[in-house]
Each structure stands twice: as structure tokens, then as C-alpha cells.
C-alpha positions in Angstrom: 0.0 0.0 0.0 0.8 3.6 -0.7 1.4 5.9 2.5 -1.6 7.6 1.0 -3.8 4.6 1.4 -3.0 4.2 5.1 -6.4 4.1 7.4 -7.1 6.1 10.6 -4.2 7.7 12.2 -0.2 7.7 11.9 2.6 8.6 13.7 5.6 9.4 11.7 9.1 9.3 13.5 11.4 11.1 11.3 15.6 11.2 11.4 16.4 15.3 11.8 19.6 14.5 9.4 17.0 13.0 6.4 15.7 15.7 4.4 12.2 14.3 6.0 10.5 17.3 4.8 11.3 16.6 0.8 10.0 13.4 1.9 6.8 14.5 3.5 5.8 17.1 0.4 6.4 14.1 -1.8 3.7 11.9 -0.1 1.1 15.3 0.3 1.6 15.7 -3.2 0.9 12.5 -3.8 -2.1 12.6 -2.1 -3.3 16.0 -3.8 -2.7 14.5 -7.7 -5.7 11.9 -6.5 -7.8 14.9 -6.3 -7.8 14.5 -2.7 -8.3 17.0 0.2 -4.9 17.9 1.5 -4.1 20.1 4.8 -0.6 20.3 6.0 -0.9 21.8 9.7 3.3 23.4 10.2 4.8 25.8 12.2 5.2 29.8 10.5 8.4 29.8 8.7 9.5 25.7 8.6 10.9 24.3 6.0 7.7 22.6 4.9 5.7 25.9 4.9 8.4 27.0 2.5 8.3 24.2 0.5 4.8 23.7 0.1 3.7 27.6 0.0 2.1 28.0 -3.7 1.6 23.7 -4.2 -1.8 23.3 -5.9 -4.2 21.1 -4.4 -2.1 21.5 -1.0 -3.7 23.9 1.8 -1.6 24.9 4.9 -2.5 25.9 7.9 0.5 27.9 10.0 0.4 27.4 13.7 1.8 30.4 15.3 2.1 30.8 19.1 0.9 34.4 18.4 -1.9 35.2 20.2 -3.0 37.9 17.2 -2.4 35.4 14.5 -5.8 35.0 13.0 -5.9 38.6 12.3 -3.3 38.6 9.7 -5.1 35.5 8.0 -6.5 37.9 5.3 -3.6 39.0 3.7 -2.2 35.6 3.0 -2.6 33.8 0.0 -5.0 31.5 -1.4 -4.8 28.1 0.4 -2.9 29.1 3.3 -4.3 30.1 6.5 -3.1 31.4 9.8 -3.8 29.7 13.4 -3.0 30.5 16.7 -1.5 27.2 18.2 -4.3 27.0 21.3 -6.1 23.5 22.1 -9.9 25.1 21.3 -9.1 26.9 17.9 -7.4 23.8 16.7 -9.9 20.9 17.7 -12.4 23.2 16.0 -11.1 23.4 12.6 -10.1 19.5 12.3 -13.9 19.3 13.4 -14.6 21.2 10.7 -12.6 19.4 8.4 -13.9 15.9 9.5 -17.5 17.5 8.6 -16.5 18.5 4.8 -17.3 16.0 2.0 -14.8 13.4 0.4 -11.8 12.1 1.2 -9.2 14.0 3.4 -5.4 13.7 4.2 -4.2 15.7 7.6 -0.2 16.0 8.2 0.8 17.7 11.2 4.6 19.1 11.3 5.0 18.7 14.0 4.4 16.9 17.7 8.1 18.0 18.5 7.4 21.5 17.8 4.0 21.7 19.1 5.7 20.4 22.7 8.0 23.0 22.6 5.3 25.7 22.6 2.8 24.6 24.7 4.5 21.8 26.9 4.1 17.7 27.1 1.3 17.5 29.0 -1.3 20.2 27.0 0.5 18.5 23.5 -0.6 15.0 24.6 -4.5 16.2 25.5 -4.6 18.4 22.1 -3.7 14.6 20.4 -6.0 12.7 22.2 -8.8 15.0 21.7 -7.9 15.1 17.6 -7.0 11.7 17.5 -10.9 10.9 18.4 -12.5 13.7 16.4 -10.7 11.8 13.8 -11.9 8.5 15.1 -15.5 9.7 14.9 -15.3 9.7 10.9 -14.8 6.9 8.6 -11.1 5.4 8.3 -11.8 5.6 4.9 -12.5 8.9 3.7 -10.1 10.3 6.3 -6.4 9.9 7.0 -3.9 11.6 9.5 -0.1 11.6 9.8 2.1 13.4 12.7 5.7 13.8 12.9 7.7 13.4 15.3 11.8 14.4 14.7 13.9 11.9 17.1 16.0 13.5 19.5 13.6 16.0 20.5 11.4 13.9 23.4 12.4 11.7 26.4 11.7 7.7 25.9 8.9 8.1 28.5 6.7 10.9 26.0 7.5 9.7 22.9 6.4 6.3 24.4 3.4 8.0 25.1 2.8 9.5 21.9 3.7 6.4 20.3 0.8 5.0 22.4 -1.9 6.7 20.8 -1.4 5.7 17.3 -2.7 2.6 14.9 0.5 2.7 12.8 3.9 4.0 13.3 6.7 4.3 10.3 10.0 5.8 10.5 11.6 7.6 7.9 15.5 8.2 8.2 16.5 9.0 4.4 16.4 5.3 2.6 12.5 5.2 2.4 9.7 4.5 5.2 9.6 1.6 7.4 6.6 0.6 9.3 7.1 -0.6 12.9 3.3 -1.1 13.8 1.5 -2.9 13.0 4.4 -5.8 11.8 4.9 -7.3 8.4 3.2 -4.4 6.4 5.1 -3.5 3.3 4.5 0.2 1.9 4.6 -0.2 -2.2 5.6 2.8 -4.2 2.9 3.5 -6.7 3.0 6.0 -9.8 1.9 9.1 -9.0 -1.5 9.8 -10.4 -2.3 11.8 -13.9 -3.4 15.2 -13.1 -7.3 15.4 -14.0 -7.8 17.1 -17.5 -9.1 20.9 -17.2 -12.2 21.8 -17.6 -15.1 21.2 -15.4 -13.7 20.2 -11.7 -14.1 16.9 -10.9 -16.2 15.9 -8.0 -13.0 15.3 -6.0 -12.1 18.9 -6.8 -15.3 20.1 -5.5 -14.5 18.1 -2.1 -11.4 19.7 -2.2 -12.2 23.1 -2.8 -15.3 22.8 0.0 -12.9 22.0 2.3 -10.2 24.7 2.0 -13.7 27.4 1.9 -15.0 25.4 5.2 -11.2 26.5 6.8 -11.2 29.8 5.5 -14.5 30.2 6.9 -13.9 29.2 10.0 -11.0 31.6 10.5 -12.9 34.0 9.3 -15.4 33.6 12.0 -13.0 34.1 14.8 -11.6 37.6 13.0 -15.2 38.7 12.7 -14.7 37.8 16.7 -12.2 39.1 17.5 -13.5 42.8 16.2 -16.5 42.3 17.8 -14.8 41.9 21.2 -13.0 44.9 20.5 -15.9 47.0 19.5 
């Protein structure tokens, strides 16, 4: 099976040396060329944001640790959206997304980083939280990765992180290996033909209903924001 074909939830452990974030636009841009709905959830500024900024089919959504973030949302560009890293604003847009039509791939960039900002102990209830908003929709219409980068966590939290997920891979430069659950081999398939222009496909609609259901949702808590200040 393909990375992209993957059900329910997994945890990514990734080698800080291996270029994992070449590796990780590869697989979301494997997933958008299906015609598939593709968030990549990464800090403001990483690697990946850099690398995936202007993608089509590929909508980020920058966590930032300012508390003012949402209100520079509106003068980014299409498919890319601002969030302030918080455990409320965050459950509520992966709600959203679980509630959009067609079939959805979620990458988050990364556990490592979001322990850094808000701590072990508020990163592993923000997990457990999304990991069963994610549960409540059908493994096979939506699919979730997180990284972790090695090095970064003691044994004891990255045993519990490791805890919470179906499937675990690890990726250090030569190709993914999975480590849970056993004896699963990931084949490398073609990457899909583009879909011929013209009318969108029904998997473009999904897509594009998705990204609109984000950028509505952070358009809701601007509109909030003002108001609280009025």
C-alpha cells in the first residue's frame, strides 16, 4: 500500500539529518494528484511551509504561538491560513474538516514542535482530543499523519505519543519503514495523472469545499475578534 492509502491515524518518526521534509511534500503531493483534500498543519516559517507555500491542491494551515495570529489570516494567499497554536481553535477546525465531503489527508509538522510551545502535558491532551474527532469519521475517507523528529522527546513521552497511534513508520532517508502494526510493506505506486481541465471533478469540489469550510472558520474568529474589541 501507498502511504496515502493508510487508514485512521499515523505517527511518523522522522531522522532530523533525512531531508524528511522533501520526503513528507512528496507523499502530500501524492495525495493531492488523486484529487484528494490535503491540509498540512506546520509551524510559521518551517521548512515545509516553505516548501509547500504555492503547491496546488495543497492547503496549509500555519500554527503560530501568536496570540494575534488570526488577524493577519486575510492578507495571506489563497490556500494558506493562519492559526493560533491554542487546544480550542485547533480541535475546532479539524472538526470542521472531519465534517467537509470526500476524502481527506491531515499532516501535522510537527508533535516535537507543538511540545515545545505549549508543553508535554497540554500537546498530549490536544492529540487525544484530535485523535478521536478523527476516530468519529470513517477510516476511509479520512487519513492523519504526525511527525515526530527523534531527539527531541524523552523515551517516557515519545512512548506515550507512540501509544496513541494505529500505525507507526519511521523515515530516516532510505524510504519509510513501518514498525506497527508488523509485516506491512508500503509499495511505491505512480503518481497519479493530473485530472484534464475543464469542469472540476467531483474530488475537486471536495477539495475546494474543504479549504472554503477552513477559510471560513478563521474568518469567523476575525469577525470575533473585532467584535470583542468593539
Amino acid at each position: 500500500m501507498g502511504i496515502e492509502d493508510l487508514r485512521l491515524n499515523a505517527l511518523i518518526e522522522v531522522d532530523p539529518r533525512s531531508n524528511f521534509e522533501a520526503f513528507l511534500k512528496a507523499q502530500a503531493m501524492r495525495c493531492a494528484e488523486r484529487g484528494d483534500a490535503v491540509f498540512v498543519f506546520t509551524s510559521e516559517g518551517s521548512p515545509l511551509h516553505r516548501m509547500l507555500q504555492g503547491v496546488e491542491g495543497i492547503s496549509l494551515v500555519l500554527l503560530s504561538v501568536d496570540p494575534d495570529a488570526v488577524r493577519r489570516d486575510a492578507q495571506l494567499p489563497e490556500r494558506v491560513s493562519l492559526l493560533t497554536l491554542d487546544r480550542p481553535h485547533f480541535l475546532t477546525l479539524l472538526d470542521t474538516l472531519m465534517s467537509t465531503e470526500g476524502r481527506v489527508h491531515v499532516f501535522l509538522d510537527s508533535i516535537s514542535s507543538m511540545a515545545m510551545a505549549l508543553g508535554f502535558q497540554d500537546t498530549y491532551r490536544l492529540l487525544r482530543q484530535a485523535i478521536e474527532i478523527v476516530g468519529r469519521t470513517a477510516g476511509s475517507r479520512i487519513n492523519a499523519f504526525a511527525v515526530i523528529i527523534e531527539g527531541t522527546l524523552s523515551e517516557a513521552e515519545r512512548n506515550t505519543f507512540r501509544s496513541m497511534f494505529q500505525v507507526i513508520l519511521r523515515y530516516d532517508g532510505s524510504g519509510p519503514v513501518v514498525l506497527k502494526p508488523p509485516n506491512v510493506r508500503i509499495l511505491w505506486a505512480k503518481p497519479a495523472r493530473p485530472s484534464a481541465k475543464g469542469r472540476p471533478s467531483s474530488a475537486e469540489k471536495d477539495r475546494r469545499s474543504a479549504a472554503n469550510a477552513v477559510r471560513g472558520f478563521l474568518g469567523s474568529l476575525t469577525k470575533s475578534d473585532r467584535s470583542t474589541e468593539s
